[in-house]
C-alpha positions in Angstrom: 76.1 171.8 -48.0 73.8 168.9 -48.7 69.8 169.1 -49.8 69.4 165.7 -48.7 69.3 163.6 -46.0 70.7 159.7 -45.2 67.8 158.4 -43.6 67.7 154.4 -42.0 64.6 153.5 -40.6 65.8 150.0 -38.4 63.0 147.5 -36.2 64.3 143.8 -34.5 63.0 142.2 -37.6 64.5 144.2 -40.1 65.8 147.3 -42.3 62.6 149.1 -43.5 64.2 152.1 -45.4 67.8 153.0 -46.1 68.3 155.9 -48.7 68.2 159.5 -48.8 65.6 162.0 -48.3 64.7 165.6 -48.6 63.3 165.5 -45.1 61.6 163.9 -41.9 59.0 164.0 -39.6 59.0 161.8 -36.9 56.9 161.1 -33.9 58.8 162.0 -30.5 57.7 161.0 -27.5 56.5 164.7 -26.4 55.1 165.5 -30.2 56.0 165.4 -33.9 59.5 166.8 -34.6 60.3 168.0 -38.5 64.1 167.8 -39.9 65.5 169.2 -42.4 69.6 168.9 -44.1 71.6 171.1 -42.0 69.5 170.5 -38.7 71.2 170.4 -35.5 72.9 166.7 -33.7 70.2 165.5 -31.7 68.9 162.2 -29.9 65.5 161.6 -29.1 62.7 159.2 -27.9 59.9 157.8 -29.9 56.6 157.9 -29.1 54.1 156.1 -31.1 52.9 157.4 -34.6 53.4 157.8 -38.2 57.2 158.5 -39.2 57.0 160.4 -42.6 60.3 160.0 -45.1 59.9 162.7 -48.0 61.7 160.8 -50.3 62.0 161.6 -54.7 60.0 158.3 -55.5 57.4 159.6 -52.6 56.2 159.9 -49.4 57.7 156.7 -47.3 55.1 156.1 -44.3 55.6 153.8 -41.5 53.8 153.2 -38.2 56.5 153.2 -35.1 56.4 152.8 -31.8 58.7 153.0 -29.3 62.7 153.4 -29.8 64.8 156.3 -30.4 66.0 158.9 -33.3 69.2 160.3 -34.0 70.5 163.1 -35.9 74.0 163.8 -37.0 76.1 165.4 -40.2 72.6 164.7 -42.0 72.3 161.3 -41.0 68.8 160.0 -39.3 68.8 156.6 -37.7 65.5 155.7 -36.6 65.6 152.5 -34.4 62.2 151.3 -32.9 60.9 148.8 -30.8 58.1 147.9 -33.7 57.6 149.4 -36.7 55.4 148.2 -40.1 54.8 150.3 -43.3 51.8 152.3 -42.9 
């Protein structure tokens, strides 16, 4: 059992993040969804919002919009249409 999670957060332009996190919150097109290690496989669309990455050096903010998330064996690939560091 993992306490972390393998977090990439991916725009056209570029890799924003790419490391490990204790968890996530993201902002999915019908509200904010939290994830933790061990949470379910799941795909989802973004909305447009702040996506939060708890992280040991800090909280990681970026501003998203648009895209989709995905969630499996504690992995999180974020890939958004746009996306800067908030």
């Amino acid at each position: 059992m993992s306490d972390l999670l393998k977090v990439s957060v991916i725009s056209p332009e570029r890799v924003l993040y790419e490391g490990s996190a204790r968890g996530v919150i993201a902002p999915a097109f019908d509200g904010e969804l939290g994830i933790l290690p061990m949470h379910a496989p799941l795909m989802t669309l973004l909305g447009q919002g702040t996506l939060r990455v708890d992280t040991d050096s800090g909280e990681q903010r970026f501003t998203v919009s648009g895209g989709f998330l995905q969630i499996v064996d504690d992995q999180v690939r974020v890939v958004t249409e746009q996306a800067s560091a908030a």
